[in-house]
PyMOL Python script that loads the backbone (N, CA, C, O; Angstrom):
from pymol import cmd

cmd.read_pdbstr("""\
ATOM      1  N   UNK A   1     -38.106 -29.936 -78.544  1.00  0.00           N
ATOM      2  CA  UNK A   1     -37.712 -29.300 -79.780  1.00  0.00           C
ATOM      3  C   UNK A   1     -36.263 -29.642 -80.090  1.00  0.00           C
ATOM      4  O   UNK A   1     -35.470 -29.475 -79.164  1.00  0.00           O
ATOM      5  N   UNK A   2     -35.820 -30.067 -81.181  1.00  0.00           N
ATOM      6  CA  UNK A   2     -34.632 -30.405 -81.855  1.00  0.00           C
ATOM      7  C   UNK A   2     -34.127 -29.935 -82.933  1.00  0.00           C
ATOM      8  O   UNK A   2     -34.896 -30.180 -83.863  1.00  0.00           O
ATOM      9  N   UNK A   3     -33.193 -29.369 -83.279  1.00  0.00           N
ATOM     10  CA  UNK A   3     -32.634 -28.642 -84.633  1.00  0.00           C
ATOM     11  C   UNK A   3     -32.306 -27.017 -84.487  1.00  0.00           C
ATOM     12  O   UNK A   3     -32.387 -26.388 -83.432  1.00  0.00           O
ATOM     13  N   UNK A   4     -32.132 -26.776 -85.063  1.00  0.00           N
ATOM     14  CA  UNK A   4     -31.893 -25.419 -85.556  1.00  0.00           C
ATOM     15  C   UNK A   4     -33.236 -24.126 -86.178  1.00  0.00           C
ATOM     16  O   UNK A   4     -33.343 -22.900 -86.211  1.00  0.00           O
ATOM     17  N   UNK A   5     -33.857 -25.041 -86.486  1.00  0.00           N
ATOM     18  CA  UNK A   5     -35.703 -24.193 -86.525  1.00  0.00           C
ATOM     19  C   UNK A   5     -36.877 -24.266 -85.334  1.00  0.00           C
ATOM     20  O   UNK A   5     -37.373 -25.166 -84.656  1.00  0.00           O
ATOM     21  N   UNK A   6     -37.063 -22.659 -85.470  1.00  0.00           N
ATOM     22  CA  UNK A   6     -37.903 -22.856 -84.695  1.00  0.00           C
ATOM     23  C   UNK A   6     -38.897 -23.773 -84.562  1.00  0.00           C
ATOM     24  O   UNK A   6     -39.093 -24.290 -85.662  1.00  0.00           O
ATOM     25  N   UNK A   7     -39.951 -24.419 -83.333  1.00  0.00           N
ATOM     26  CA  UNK A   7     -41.227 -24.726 -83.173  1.00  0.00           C
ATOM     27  C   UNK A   7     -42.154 -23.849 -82.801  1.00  0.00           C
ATOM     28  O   UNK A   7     -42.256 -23.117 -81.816  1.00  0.00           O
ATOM     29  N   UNK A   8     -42.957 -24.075 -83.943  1.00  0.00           N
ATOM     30  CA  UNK A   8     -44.433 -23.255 -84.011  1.00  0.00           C
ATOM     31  C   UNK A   8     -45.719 -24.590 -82.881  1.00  0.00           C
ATOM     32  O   UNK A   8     -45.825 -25.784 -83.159  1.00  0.00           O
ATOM     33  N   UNK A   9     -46.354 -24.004 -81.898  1.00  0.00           N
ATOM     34  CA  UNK A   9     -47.239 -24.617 -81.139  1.00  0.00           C
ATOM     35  C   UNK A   9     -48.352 -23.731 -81.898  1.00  0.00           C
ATOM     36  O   UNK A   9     -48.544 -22.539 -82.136  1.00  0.00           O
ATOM     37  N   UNK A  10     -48.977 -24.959 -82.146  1.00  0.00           N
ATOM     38  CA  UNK A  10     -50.750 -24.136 -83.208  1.00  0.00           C
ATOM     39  C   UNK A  10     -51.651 -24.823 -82.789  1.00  0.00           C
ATOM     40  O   UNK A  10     -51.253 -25.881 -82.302  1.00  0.00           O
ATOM     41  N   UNK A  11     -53.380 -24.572 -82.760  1.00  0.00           N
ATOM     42  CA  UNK A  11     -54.195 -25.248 -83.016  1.00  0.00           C
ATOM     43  C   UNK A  11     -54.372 -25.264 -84.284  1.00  0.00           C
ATOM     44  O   UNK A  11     -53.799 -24.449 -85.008  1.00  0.00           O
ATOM     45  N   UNK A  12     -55.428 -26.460 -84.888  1.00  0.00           N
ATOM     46  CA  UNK A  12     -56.210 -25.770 -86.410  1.00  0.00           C
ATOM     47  C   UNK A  12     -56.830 -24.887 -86.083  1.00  0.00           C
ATOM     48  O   UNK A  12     -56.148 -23.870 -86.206  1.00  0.00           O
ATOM     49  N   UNK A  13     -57.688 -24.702 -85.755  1.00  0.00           N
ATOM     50  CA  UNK A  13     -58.861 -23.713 -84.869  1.00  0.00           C
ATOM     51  C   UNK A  13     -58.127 -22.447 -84.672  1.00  0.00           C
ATOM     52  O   UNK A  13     -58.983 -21.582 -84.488  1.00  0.00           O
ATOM     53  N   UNK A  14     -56.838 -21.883 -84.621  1.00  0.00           N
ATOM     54  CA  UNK A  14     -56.571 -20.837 -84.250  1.00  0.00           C
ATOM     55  C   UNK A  14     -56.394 -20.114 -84.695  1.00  0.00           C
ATOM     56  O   UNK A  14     -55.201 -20.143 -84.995  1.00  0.00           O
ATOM     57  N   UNK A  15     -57.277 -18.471 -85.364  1.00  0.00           N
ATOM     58  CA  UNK A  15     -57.069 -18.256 -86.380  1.00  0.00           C
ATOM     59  C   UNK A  15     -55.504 -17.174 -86.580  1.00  0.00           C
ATOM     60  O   UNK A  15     -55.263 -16.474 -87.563  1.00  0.00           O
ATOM     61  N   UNK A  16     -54.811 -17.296 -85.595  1.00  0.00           N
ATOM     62  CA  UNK A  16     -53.809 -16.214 -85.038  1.00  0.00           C
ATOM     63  C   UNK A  16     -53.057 -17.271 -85.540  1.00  0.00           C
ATOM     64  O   UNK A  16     -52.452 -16.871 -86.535  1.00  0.00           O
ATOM     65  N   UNK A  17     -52.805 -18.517 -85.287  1.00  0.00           N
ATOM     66  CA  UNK A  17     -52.207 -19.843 -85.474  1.00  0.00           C
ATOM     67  C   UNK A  17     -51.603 -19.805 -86.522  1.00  0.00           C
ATOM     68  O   UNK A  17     -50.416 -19.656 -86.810  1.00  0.00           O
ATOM     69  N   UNK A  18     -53.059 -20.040 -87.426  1.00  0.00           N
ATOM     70  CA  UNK A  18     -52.850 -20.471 -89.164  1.00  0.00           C
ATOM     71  C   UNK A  18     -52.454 -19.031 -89.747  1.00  0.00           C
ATOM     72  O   UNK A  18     -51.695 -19.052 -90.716  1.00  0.00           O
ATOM     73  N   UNK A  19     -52.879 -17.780 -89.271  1.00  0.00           N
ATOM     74  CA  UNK A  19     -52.141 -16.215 -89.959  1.00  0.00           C
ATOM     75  C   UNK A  19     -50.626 -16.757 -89.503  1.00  0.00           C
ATOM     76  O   UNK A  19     -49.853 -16.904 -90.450  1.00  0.00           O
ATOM     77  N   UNK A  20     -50.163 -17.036 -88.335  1.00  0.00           N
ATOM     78  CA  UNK A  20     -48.768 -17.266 -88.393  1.00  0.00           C
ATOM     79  C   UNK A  20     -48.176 -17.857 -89.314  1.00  0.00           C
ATOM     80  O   UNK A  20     -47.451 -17.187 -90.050  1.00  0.00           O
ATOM     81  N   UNK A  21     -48.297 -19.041 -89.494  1.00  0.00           N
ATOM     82  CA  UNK A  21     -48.500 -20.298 -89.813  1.00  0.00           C
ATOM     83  C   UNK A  21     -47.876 -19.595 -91.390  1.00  0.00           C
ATOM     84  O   UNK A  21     -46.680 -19.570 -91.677  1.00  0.00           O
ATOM     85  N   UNK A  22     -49.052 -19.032 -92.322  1.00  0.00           N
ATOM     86  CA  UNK A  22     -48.835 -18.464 -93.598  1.00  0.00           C
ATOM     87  C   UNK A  22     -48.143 -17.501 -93.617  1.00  0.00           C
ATOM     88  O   UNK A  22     -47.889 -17.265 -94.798  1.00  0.00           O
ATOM     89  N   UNK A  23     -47.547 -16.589 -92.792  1.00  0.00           N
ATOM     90  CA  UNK A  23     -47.062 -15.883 -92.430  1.00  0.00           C
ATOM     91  C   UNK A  23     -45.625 -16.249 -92.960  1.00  0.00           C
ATOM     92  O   UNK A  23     -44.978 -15.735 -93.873  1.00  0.00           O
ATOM     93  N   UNK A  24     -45.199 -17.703 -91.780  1.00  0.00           N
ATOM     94  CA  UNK A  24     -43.617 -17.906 -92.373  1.00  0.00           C
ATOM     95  C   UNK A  24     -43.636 -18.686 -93.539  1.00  0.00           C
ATOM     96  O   UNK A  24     -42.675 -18.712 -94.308  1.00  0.00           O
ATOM     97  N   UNK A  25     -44.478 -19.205 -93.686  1.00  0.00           N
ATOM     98  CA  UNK A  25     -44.424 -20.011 -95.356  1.00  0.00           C
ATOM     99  C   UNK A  25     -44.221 -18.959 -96.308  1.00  0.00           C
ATOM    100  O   UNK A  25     -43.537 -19.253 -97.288  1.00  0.00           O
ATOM    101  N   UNK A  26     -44.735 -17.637 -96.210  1.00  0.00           N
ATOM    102  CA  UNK A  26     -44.479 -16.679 -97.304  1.00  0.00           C
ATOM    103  C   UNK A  26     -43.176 -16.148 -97.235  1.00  0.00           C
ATOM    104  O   UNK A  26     -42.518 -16.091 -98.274  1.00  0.00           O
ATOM    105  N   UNK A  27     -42.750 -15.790 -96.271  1.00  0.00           N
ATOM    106  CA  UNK A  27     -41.791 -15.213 -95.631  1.00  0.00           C
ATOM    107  C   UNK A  27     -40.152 -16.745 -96.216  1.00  0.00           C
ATOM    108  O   UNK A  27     -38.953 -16.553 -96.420  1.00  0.00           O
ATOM    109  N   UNK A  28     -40.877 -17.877 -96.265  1.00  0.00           N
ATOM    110  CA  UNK A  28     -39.764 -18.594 -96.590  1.00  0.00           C
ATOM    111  C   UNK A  28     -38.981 -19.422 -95.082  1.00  0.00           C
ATOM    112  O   UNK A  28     -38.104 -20.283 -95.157  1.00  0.00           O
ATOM    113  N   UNK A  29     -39.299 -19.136 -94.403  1.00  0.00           N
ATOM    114  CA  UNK A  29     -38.882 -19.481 -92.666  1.00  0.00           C
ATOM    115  C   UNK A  29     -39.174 -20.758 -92.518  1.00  0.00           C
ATOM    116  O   UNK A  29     -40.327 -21.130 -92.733  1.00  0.00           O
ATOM    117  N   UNK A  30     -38.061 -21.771 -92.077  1.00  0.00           N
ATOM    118  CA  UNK A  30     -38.427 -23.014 -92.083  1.00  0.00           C
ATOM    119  C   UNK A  30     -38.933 -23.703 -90.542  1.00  0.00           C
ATOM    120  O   UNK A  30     -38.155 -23.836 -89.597  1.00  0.00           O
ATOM    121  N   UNK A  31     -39.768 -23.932 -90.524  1.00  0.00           N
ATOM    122  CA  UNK A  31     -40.281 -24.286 -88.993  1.00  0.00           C
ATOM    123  C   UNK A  31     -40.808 -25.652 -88.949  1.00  0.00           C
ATOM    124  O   UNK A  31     -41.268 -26.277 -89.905  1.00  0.00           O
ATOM    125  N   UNK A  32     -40.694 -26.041 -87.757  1.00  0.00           N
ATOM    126  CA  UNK A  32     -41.399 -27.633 -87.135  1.00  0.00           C
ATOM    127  C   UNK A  32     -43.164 -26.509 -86.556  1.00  0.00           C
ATOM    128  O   UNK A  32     -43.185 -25.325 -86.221  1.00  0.00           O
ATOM    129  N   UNK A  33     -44.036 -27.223 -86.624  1.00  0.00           N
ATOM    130  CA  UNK A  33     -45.317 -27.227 -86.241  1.00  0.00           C
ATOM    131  C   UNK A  33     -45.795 -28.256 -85.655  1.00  0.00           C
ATOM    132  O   UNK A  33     -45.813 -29.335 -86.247  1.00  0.00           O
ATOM    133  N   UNK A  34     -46.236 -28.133 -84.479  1.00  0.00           N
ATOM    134  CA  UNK A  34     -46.921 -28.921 -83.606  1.00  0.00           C
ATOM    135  C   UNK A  34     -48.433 -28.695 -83.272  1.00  0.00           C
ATOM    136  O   UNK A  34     -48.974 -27.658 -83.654  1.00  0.00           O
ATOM    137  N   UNK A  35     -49.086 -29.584 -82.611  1.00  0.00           N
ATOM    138  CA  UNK A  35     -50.775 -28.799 -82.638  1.00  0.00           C
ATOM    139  C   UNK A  35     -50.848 -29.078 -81.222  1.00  0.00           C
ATOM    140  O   UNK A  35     -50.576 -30.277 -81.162  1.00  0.00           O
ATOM    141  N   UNK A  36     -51.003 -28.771 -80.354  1.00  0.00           N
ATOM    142  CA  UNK A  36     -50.795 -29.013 -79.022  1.00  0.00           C
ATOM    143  C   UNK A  36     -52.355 -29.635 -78.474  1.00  0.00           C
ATOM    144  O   UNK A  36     -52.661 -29.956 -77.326  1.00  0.00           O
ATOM    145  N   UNK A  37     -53.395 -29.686 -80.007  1.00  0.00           N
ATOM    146  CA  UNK A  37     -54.735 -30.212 -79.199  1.00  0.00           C
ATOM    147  C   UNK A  37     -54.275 -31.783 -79.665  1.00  0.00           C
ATOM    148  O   UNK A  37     -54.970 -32.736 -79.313  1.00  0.00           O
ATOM    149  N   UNK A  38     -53.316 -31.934 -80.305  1.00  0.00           N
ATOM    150  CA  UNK A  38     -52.998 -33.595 -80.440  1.00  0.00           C
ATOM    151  C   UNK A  38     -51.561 -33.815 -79.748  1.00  0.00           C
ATOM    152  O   UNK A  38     -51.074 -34.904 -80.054  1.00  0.00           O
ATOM    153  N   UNK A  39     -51.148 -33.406 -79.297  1.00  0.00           N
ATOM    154  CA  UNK A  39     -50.018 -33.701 -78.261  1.00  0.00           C
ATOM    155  C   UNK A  39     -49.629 -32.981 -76.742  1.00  0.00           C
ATOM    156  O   UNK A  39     -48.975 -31.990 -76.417  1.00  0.00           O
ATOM    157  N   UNK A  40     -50.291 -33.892 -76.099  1.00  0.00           N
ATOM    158  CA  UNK A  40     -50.595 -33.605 -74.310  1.00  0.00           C
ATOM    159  C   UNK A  40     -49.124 -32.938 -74.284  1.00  0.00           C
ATOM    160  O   UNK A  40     -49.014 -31.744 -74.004  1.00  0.00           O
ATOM    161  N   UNK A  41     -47.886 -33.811 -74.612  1.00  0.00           N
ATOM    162  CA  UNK A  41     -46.668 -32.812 -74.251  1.00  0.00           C
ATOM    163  C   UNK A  41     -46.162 -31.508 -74.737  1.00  0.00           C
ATOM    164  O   UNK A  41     -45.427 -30.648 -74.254  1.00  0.00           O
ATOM    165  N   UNK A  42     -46.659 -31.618 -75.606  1.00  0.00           N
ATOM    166  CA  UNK A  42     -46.413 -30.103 -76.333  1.00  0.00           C
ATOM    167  C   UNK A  42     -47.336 -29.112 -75.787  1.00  0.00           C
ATOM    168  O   UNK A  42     -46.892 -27.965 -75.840  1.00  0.00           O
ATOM    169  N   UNK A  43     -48.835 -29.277 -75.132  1.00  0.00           N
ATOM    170  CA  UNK A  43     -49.581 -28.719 -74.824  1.00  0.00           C
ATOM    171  C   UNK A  43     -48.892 -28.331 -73.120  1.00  0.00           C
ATOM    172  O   UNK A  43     -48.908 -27.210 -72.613  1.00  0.00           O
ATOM    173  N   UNK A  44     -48.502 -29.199 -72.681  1.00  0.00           N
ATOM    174  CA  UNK A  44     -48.206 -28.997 -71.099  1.00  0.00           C
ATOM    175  C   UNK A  44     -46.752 -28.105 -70.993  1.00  0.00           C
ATOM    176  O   UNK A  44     -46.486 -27.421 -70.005  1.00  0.00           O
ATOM    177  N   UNK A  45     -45.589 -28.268 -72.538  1.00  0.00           N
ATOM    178  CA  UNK A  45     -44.887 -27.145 -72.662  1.00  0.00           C
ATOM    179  C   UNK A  45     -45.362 -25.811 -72.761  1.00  0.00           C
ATOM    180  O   UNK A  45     -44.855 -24.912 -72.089  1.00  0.00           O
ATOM    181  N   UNK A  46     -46.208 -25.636 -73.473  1.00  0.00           N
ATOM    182  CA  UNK A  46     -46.827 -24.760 -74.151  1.00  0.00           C
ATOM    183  C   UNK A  46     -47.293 -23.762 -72.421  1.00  0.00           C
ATOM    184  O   UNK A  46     -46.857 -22.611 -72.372  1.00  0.00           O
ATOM    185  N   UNK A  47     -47.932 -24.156 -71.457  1.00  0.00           N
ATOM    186  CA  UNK A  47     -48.484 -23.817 -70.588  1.00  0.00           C
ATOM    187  C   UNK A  47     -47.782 -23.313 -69.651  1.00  0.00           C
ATOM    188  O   UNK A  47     -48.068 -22.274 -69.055  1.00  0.00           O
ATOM    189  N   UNK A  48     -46.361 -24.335 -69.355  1.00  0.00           N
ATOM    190  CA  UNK A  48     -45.387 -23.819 -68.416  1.00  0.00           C
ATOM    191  C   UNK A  48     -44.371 -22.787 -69.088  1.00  0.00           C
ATOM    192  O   UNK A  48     -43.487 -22.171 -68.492  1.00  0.00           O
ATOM    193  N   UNK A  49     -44.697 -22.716 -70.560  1.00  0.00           N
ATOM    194  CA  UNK A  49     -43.900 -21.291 -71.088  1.00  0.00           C
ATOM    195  C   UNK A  49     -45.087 -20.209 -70.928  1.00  0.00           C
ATOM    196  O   UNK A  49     -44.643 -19.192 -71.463  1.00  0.00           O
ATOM    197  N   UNK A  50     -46.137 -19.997 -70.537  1.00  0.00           N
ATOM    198  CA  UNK A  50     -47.357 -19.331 -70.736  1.00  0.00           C
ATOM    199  C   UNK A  50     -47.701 -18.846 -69.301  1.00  0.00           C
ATOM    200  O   UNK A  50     -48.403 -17.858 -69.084  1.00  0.00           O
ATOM    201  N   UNK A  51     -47.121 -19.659 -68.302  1.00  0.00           N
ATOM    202  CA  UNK A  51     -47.758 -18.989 -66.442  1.00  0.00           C
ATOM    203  C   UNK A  51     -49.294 -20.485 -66.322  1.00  0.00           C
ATOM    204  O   UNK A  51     -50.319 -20.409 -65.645  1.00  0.00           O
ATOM    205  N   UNK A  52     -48.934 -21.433 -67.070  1.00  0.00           N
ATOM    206  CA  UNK A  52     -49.996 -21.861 -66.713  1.00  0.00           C
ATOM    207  C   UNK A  52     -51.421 -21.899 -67.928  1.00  0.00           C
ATOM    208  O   UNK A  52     -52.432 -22.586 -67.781  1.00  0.00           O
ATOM    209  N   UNK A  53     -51.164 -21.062 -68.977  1.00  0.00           N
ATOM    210  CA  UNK A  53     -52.023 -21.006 -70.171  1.00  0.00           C
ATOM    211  C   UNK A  53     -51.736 -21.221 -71.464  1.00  0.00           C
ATOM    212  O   UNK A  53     -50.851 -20.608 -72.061  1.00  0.00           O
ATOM    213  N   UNK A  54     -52.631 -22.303 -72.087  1.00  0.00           N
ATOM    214  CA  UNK A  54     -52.054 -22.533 -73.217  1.00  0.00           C
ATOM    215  C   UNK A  54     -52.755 -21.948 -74.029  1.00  0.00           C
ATOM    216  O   UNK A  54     -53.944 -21.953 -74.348  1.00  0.00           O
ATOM    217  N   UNK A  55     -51.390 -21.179 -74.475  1.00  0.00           N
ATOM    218  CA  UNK A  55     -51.587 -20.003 -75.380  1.00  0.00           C
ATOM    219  C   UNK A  55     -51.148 -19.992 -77.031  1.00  0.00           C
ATOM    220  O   UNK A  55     -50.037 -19.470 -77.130  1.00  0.00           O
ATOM    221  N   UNK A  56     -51.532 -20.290 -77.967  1.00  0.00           N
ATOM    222  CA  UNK A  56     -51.270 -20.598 -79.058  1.00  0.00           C
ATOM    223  C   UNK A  56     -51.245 -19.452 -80.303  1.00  0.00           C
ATOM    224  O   UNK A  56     -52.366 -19.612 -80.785  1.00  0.00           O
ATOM    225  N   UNK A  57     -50.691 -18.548 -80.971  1.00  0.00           N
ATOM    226  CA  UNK A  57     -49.100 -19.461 -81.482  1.00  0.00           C
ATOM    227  C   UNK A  57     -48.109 -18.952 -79.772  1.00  0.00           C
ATOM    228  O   UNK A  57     -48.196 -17.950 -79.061  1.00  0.00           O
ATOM    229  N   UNK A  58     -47.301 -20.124 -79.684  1.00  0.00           N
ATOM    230  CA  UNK A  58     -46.197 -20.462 -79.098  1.00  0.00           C
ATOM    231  C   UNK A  58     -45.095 -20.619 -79.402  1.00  0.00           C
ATOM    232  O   UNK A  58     -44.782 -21.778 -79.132  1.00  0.00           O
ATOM    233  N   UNK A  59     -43.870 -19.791 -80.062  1.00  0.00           N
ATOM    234  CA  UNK A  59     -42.853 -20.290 -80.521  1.00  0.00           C
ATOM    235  C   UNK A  59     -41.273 -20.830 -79.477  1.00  0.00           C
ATOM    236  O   UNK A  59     -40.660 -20.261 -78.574  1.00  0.00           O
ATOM    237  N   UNK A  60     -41.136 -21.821 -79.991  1.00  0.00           N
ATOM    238  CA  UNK A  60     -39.484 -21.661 -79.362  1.00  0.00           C
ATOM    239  C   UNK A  60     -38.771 -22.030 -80.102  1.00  0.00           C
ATOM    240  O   UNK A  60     -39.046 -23.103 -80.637  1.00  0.00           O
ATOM    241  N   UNK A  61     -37.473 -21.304 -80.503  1.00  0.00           N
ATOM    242  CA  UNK A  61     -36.511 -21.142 -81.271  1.00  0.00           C
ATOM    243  C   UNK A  61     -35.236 -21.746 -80.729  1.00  0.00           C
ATOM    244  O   UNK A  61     -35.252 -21.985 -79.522  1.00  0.00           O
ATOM    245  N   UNK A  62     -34.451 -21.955 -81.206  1.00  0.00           N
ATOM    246  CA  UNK A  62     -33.425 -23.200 -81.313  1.00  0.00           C
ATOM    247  C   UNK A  62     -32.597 -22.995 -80.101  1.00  0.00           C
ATOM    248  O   UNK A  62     -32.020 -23.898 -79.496  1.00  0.00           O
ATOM    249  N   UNK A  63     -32.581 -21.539 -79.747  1.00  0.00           N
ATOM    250  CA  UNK A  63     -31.739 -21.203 -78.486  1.00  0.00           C
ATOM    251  C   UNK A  63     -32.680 -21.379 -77.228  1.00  0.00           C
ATOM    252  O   UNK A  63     -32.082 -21.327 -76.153  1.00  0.00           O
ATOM    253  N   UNK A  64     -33.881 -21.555 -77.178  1.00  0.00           N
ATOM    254  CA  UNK A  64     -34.457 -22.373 -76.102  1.00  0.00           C
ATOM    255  C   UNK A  64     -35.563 -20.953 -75.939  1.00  0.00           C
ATOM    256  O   UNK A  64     -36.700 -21.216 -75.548  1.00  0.00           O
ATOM    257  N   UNK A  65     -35.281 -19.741 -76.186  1.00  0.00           N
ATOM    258  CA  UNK A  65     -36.089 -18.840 -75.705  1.00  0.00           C
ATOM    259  C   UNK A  65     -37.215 -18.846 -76.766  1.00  0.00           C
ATOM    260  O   UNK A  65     -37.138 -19.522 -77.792  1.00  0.00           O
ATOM    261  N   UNK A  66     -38.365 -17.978 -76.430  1.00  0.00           N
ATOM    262  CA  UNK A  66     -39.827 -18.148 -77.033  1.00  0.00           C
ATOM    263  C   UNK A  66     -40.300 -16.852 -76.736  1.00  0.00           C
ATOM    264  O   UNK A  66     -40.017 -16.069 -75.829  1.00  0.00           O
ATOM    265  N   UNK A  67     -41.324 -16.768 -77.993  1.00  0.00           N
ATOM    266  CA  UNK A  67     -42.382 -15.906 -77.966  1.00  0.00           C
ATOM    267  C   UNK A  67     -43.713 -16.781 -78.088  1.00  0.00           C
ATOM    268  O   UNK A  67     -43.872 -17.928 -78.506  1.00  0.00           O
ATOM    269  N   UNK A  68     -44.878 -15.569 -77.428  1.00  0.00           N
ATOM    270  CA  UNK A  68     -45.917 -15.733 -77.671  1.00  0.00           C
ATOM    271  C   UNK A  68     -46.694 -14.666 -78.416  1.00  0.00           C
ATOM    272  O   UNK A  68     -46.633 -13.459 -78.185  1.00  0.00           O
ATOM    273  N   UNK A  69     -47.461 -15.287 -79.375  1.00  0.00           N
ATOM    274  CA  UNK A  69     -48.354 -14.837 -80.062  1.00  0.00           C
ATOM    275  C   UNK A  69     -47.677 -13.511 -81.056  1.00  0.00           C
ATOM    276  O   UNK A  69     -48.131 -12.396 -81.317  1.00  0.00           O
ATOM    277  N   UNK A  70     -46.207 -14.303 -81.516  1.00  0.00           N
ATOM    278  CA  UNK A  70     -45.075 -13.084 -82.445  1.00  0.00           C
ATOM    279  C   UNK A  70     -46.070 -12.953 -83.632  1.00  0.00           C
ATOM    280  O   UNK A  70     -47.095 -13.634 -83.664  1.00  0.00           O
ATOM    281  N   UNK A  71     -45.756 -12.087 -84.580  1.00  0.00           N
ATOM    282  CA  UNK A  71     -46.042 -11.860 -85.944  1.00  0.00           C
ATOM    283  C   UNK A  71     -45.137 -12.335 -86.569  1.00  0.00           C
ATOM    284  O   UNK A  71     -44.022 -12.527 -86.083  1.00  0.00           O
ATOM    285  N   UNK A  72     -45.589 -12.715 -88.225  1.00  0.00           N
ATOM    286  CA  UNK A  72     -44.376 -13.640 -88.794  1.00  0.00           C
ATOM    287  C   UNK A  72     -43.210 -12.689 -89.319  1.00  0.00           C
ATOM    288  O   UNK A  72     -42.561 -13.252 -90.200  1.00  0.00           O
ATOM    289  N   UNK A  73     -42.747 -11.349 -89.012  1.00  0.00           N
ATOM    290  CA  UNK A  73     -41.741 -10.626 -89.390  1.00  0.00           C
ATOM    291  C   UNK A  73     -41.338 -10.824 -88.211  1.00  0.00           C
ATOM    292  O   UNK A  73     -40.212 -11.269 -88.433  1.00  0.00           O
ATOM    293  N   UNK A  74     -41.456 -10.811 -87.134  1.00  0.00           N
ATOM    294  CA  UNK A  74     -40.927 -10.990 -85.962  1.00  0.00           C
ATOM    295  C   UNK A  74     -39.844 -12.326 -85.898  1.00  0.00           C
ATOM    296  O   UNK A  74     -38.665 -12.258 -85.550  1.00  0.00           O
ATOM    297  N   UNK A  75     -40.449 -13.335 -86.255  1.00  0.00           N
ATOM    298  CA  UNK A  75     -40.236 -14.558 -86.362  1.00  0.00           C
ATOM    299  C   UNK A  75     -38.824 -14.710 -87.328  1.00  0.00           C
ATOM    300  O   UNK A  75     -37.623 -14.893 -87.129  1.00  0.00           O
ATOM    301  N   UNK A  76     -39.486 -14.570 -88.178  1.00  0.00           N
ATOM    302  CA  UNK A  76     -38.505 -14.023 -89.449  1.00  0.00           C
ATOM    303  C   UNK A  76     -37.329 -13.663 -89.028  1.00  0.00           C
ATOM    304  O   UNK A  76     -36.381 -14.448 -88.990  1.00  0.00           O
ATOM    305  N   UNK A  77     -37.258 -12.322 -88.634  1.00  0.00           N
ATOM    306  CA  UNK A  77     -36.262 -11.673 -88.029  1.00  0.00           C
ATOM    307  C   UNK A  77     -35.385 -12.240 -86.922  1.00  0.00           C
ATOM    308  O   UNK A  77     -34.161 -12.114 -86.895  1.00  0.00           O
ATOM    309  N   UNK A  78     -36.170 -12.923 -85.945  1.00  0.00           N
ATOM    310  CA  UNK A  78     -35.438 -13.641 -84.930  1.00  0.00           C
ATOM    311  C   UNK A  78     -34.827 -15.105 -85.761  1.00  0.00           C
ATOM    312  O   UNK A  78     -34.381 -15.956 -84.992  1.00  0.00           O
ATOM    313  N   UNK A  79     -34.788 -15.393 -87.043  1.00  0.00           N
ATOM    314  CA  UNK A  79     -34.436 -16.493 -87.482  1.00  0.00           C
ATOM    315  C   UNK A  79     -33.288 -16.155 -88.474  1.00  0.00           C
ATOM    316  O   UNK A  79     -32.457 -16.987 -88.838  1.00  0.00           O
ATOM    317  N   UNK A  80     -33.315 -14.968 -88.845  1.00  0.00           N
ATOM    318  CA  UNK A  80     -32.282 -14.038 -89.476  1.00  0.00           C
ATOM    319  C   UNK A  80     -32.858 -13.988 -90.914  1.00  0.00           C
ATOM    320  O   UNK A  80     -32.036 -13.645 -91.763  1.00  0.00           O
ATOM    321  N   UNK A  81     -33.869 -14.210 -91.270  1.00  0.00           N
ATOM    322  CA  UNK A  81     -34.466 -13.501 -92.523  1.00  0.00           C
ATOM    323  C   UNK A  81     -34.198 -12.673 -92.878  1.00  0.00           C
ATOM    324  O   UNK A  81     -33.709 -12.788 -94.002  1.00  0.00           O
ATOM    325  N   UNK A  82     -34.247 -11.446 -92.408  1.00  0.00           N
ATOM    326  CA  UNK A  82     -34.053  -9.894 -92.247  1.00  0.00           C
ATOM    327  C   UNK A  82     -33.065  -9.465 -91.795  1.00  0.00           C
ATOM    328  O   UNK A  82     -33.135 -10.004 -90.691  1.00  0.00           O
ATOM    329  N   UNK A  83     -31.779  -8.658 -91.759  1.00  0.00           N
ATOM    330  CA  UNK A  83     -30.851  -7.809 -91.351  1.00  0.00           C
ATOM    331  C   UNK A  83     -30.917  -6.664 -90.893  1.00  0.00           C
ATOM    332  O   UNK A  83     -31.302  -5.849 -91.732  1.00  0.00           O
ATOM    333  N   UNK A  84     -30.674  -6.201 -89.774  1.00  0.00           N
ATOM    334  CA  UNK A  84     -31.077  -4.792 -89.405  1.00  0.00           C
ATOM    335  C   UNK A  84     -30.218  -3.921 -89.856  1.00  0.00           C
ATOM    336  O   UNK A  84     -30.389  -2.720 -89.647  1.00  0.00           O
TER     337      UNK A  84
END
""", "prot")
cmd.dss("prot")
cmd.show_as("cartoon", "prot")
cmd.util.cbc("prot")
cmd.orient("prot")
């Protein structure tokens, strides 16, 4: 991962994925997306942030730390969308 936006790890198939997915597009949140069933390396990140399971959505954000399976206000918020 490179830049300042988060990476979203998705399948197509996932329907938690693609709710994310629309989630920050509404929300306005600019993200890289990866599909981890077409990239072995993103998939084998995906697993060693997971205990071993690839778990999709997967985010990691520019400071290196990650969630799994956030909601897109979550996301949002950790990207500074939102102000507390």
């Amino acid at each position: 991962m490179a830049g300042d936006k988060p990476t979203v790890y998705t399948t197509t198939w996932c329907p938690h994925s693609r709710s994310l997915v629309s989630d920050l597009r509404f929300y306005g949140v600019e993200f890289d997306e990866v599909d981890v069933d077409v990239d072995d390396e993103a998939a084998a990140l995906v697993e060693r942030l997971n205990g071993g399971d690839r778990v999709v959505p997967t985010v990691v954000y520019p400071d290196g730390s990650h969630d799994t399976n956030p909601d897109g206000a979550e996301v949002a918020g950790r990207t500074g969308m939102f102000s507390d």
